[in-house]
TIVOMI-687217 format. One line per 2 residues: number of its first residue (from 1); their letters; for each residue x, y, z of N, C-alpha, C. Coordinates in Angstrom, 1 decimal. Example, Ala and Ser with C-alpha at 12.3 -4.5 7.8 and 13.67 -1.06 7.14 Angstrom:
1 = as = 13.2 -5.7 7.8 12.3 -4.5 7.8 13.2 -3.3 7.8  12.8 -2.2 7.1 13.7 -1.1 7.1 12.9 0.0 7.9;
//
This chain:
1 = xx = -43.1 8.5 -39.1 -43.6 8.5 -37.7 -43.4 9.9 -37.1  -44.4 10.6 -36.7 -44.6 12.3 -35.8 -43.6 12.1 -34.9;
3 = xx = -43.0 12.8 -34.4 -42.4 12.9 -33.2 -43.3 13.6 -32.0  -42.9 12.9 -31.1 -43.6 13.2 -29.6 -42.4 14.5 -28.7;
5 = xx = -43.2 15.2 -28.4 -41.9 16.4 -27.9 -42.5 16.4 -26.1  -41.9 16.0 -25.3 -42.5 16.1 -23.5 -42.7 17.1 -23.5;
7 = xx = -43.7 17.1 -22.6 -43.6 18.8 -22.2 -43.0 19.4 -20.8  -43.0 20.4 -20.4 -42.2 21.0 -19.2 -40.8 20.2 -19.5;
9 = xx = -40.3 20.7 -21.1 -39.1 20.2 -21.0 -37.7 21.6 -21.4  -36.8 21.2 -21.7 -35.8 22.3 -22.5 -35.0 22.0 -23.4;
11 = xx = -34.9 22.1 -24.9 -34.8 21.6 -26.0 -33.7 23.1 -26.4  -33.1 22.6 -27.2 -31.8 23.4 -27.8 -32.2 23.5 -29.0;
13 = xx = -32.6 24.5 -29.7 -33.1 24.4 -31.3 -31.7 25.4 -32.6  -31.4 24.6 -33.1 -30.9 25.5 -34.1 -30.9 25.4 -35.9;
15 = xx = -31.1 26.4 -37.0 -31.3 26.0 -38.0 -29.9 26.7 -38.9  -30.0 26.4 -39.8 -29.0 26.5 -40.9 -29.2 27.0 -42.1;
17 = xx = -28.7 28.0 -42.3 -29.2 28.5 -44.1 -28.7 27.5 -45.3  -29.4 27.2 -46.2 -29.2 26.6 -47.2 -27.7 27.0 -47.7;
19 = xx = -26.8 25.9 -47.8 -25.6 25.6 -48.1 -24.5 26.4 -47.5  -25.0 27.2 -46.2 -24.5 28.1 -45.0 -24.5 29.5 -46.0;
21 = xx = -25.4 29.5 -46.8 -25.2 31.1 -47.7 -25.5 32.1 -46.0  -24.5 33.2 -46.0 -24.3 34.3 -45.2 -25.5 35.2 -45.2;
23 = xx = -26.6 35.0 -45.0 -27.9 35.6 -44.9 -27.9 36.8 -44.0  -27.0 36.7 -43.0 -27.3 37.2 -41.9 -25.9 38.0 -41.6;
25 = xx = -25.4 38.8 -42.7 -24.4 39.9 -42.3 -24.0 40.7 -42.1  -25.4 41.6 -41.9 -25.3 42.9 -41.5 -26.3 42.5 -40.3;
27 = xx = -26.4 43.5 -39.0 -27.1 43.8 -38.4 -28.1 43.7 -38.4  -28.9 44.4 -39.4 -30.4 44.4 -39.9 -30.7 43.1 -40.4;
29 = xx = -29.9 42.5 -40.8 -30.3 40.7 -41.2 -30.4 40.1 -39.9  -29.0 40.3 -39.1 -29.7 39.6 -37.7 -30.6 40.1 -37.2;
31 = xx = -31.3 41.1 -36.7 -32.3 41.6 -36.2 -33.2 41.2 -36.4  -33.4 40.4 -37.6 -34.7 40.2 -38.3 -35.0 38.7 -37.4;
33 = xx = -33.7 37.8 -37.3 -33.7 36.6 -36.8 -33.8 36.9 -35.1  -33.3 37.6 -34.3 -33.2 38.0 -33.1 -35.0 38.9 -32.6;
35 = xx = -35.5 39.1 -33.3 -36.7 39.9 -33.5 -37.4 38.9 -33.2  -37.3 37.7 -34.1 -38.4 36.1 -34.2 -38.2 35.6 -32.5;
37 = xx = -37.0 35.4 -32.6 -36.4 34.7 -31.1 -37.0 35.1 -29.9  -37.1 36.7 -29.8 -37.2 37.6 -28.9 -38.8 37.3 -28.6;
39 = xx = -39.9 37.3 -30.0 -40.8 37.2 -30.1 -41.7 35.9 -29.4  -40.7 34.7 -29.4 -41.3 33.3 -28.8 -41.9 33.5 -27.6;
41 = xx = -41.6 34.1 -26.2 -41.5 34.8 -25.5 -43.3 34.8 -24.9  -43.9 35.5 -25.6 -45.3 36.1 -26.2 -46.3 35.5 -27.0;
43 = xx = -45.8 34.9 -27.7 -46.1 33.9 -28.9 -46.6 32.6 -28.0  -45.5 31.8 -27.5 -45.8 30.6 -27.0 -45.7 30.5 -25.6;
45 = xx = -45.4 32.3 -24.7 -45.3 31.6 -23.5 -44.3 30.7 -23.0  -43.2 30.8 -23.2 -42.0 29.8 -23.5 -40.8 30.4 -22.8;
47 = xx = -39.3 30.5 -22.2 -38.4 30.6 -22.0 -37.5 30.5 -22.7  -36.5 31.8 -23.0 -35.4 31.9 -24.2 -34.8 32.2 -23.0;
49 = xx = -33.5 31.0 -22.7 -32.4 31.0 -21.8 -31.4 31.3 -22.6  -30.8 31.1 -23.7 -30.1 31.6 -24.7 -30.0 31.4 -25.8;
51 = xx = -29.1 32.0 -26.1 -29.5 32.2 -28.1 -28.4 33.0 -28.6  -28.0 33.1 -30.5 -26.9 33.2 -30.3 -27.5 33.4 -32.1;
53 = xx = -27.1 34.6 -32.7 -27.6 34.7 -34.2 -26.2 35.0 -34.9  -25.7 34.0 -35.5 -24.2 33.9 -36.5 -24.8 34.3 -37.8;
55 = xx = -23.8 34.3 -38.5 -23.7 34.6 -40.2 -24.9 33.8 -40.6  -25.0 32.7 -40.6 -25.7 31.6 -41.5 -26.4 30.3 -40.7;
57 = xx = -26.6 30.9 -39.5 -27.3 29.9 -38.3 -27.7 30.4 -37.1  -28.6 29.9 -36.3 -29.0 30.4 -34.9 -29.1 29.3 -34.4;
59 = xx = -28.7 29.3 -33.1 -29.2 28.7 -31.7 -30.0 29.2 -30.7  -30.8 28.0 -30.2 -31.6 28.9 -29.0 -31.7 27.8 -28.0;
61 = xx = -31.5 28.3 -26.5 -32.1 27.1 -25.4 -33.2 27.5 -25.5  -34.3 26.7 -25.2 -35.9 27.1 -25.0 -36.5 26.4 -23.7;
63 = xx = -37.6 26.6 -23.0 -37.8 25.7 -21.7 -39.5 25.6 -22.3  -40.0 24.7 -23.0 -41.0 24.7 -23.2 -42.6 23.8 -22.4;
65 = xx = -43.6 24.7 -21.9 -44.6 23.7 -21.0 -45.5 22.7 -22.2  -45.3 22.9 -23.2 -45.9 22.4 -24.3 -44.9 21.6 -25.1;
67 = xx = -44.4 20.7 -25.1 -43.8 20.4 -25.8 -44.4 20.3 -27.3  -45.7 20.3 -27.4 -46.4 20.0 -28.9 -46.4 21.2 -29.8;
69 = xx = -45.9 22.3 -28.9 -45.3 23.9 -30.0 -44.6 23.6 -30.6  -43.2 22.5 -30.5 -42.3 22.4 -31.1 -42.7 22.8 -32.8;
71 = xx = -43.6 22.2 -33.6 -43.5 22.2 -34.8 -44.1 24.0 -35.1  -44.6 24.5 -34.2 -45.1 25.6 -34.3 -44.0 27.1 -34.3;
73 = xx = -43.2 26.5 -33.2 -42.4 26.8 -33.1 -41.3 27.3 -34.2  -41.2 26.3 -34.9 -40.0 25.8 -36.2 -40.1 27.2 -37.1;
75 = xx = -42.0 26.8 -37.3 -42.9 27.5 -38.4 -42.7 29.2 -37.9  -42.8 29.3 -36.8 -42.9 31.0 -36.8 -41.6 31.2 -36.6;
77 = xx = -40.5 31.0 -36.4 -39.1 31.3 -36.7 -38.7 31.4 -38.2  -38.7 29.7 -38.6 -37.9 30.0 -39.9 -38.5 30.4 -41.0;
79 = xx = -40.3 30.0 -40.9 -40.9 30.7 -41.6 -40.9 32.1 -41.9  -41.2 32.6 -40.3 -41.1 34.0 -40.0 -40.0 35.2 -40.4;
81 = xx = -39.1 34.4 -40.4 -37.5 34.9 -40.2 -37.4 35.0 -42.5  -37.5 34.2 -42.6 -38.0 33.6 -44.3 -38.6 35.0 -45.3;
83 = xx = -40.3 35.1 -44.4 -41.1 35.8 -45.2 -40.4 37.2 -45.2  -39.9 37.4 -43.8 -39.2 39.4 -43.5 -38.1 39.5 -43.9;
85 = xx = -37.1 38.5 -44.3 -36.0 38.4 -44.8 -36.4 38.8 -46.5  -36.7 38.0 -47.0 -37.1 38.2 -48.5 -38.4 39.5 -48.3;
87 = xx = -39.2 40.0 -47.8 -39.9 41.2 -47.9 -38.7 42.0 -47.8  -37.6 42.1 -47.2 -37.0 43.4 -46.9 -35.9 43.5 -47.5;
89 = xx = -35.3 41.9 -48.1 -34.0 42.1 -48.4 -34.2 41.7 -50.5  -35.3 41.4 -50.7 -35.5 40.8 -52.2 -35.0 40.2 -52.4;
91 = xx = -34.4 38.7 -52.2 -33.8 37.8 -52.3 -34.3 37.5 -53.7  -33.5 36.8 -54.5 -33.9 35.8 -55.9 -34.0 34.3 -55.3;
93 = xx = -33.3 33.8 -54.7 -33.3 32.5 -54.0 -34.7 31.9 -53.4  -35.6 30.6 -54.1 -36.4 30.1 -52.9 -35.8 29.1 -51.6;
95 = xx = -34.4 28.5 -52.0 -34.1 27.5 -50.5 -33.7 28.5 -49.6  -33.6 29.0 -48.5 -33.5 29.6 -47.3 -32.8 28.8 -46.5;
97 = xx = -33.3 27.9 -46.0 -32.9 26.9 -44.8 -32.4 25.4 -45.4  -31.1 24.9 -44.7 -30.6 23.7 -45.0 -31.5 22.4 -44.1;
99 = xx = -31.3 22.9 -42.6 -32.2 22.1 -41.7 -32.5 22.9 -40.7  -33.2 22.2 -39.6 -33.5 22.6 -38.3 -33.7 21.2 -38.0;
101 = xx = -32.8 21.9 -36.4 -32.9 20.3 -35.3 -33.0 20.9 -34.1  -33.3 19.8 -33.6 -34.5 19.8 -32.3 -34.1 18.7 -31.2;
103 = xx = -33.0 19.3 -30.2 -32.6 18.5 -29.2 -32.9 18.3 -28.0  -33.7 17.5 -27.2 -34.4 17.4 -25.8 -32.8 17.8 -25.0;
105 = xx = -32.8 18.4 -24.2 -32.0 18.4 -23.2 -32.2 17.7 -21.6  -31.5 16.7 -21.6 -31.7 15.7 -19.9 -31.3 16.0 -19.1;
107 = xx = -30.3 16.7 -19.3 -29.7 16.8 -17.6 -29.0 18.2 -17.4  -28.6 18.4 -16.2 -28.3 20.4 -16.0 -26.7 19.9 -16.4;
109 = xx = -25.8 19.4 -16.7 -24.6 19.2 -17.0 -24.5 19.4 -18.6  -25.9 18.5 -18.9 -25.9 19.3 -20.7 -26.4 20.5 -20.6;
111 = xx = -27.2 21.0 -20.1 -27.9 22.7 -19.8 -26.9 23.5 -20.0  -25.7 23.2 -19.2 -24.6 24.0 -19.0 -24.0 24.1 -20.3;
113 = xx = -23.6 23.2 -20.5 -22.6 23.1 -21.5 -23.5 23.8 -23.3  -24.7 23.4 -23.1 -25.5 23.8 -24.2 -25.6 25.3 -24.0;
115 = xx = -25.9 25.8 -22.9 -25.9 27.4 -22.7 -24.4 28.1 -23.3  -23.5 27.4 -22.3 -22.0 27.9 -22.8 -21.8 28.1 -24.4;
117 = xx = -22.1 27.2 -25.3 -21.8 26.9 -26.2 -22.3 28.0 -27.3  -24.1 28.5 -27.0 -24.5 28.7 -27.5 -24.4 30.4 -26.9;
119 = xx = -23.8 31.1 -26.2 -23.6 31.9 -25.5 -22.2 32.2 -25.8  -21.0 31.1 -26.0 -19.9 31.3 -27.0 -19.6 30.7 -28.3;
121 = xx = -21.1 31.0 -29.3 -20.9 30.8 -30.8 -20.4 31.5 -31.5  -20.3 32.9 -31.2 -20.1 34.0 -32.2 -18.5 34.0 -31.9;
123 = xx = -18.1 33.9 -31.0 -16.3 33.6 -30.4 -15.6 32.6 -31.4  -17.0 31.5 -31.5 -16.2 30.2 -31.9 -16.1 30.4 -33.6;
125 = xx = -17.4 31.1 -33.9 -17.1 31.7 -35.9 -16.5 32.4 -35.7  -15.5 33.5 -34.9 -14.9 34.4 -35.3 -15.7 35.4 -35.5;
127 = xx = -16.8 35.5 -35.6 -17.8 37.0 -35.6 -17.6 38.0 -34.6  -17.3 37.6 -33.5 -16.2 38.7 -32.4 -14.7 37.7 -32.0;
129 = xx = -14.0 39.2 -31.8 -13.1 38.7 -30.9 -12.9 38.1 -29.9  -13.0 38.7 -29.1 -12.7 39.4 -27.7 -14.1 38.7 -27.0;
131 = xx = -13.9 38.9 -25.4 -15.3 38.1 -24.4 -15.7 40.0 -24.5  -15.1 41.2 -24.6 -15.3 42.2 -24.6 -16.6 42.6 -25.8;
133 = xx = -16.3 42.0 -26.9 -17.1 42.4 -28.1 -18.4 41.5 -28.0  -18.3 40.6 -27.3 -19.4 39.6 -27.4 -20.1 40.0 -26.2;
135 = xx = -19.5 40.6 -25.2 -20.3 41.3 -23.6 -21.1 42.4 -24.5  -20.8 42.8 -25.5 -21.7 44.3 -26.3 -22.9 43.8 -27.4;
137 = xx = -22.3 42.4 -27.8 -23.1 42.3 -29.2 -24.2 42.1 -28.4  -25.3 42.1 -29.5 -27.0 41.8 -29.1 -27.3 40.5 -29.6;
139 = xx = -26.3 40.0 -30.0 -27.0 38.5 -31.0 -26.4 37.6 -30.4  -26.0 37.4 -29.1 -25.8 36.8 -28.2 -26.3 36.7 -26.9;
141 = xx = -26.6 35.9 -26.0 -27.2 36.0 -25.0 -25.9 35.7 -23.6  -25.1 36.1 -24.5 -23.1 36.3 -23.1 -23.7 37.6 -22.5;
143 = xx = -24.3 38.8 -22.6 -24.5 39.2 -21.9 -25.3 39.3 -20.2  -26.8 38.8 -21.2 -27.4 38.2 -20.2 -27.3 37.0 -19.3;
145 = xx = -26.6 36.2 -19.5 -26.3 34.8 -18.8 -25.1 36.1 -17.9  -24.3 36.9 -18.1 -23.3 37.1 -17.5 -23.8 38.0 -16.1;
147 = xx = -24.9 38.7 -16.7 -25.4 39.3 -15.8 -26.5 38.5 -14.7  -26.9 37.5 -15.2 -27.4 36.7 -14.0 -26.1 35.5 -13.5;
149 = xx = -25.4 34.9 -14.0 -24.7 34.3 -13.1 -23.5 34.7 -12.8  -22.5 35.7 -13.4 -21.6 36.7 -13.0 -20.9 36.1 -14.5;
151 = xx = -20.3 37.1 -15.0 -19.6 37.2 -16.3 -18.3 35.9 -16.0  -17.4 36.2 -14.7 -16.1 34.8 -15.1 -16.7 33.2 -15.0;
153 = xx = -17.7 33.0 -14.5 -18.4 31.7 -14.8 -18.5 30.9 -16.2  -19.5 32.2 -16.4 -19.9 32.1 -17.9 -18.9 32.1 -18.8;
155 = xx = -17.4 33.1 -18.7 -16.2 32.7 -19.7 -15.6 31.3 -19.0  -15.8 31.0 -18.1 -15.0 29.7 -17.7 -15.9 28.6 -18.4;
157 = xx = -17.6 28.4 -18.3 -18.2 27.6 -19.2 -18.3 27.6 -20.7  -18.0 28.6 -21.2 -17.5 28.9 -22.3 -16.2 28.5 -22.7;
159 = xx = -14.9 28.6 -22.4 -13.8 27.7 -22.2 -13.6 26.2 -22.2  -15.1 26.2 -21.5 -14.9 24.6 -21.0 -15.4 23.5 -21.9;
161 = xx = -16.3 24.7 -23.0 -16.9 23.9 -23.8 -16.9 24.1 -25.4  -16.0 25.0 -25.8 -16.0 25.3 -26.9 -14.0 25.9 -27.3;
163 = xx = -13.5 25.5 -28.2 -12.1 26.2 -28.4 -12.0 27.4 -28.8  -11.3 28.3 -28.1 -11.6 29.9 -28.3 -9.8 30.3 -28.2;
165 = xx = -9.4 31.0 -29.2 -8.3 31.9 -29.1 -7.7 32.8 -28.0  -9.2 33.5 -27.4 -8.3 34.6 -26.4 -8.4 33.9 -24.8;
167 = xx = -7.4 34.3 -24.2 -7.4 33.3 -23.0 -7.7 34.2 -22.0  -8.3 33.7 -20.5 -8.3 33.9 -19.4 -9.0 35.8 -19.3;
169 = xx = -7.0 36.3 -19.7 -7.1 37.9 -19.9 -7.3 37.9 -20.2  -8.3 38.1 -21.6 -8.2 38.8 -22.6 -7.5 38.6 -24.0;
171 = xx = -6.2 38.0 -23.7 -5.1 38.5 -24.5 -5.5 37.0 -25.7  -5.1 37.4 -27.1 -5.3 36.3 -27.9 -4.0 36.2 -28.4;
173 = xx = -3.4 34.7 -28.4 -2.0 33.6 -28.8 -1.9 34.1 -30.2  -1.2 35.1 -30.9 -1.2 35.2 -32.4 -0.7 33.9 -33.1;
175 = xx = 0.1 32.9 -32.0 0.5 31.8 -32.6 -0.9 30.6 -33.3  -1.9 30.7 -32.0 -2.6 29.9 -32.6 -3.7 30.4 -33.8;
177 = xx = -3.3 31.5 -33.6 -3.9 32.1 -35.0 -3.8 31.5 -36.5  -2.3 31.2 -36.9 -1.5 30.3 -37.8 -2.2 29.3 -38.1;
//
């Protein structure tokens, strides 16, 4: 059975590299992924409210007037993300991707929390430290959410929705490090 996607809706999309292989560990690997993301924009006419490019997965909020891009959508990311990865990096591997899922978002209470979460992913792999390192990276969208609704918000919904090491200050518990 097809799936039916509403339209004028906001859907949380994220995919997975085949058996979480680390695809994406240098810079230039994410770029490649953040490049596609960036690109939807143009493409489909769409809203990237956030996004978030880890080692071996991305998330993205999307606000879409079409819901029936969704499958189009899938295609020029992971496809996209797929064909420039192996043009640039020569991969020997054909699986790439484990899945991609596709979550309607209902209400601004999930908004929030889906934003936060996906705005504090790289905190929650450990790919940055600090709210400082993740205010700089480009493969997160903590900057921009910070800069439209004020940066302690955004660490407080991040807090609120994900377990993170460094507290309040700054400062990270070496204890819960252990």
């Amino acid at each position: 059975m097809k799936n039916i996607w509403p339209d004028e809706t906001t859907y949380f999309i994220t995919s997975s590299t085949f058996l979480h292989y680390p695809y994406f560990k240098t810079d230039e690997q994410k770029q490649i992924v953040l490049g596609r993301i960036k690109g939807l924009k143009n493409k489909f006419n769409c809203l990237v409210s956030a996004y978030s490019v880890a080692i071996n997965h991305y998330h993205l909020k999307i606000y879409l007037e079409k819901g029936s891009d969704i499958p189009k959508i899938k295609q020029y990311l992971n496809g996209g993300i797929t064909f420039l990865y192996k043009k640039n990096f020569k991969i020997k591997y054909d699986e790439f991707w484990q899945s991609c899922k596709v979550l309607k978002i209902e209400d601004e209470e999930i908004s929030q929390r889906v934003s936060a979460y996906i705005a504090g992913n790289l905190l929650k792999h450990k790919e940055v430290s600090t709210f400082n390192e993740l205010l700089e990276n480009p493969f997160s969208s903590f900057a921009f959410m910070s800069d439209k609704y004020g940066e302690d918000l955004v660490r407080e919904l991040i807090y609120d929705s994900i377990d993170i090491e460094e507290d309040k200050e700054g400062i990270v518990d070496i204890k819960k490090l252990k």
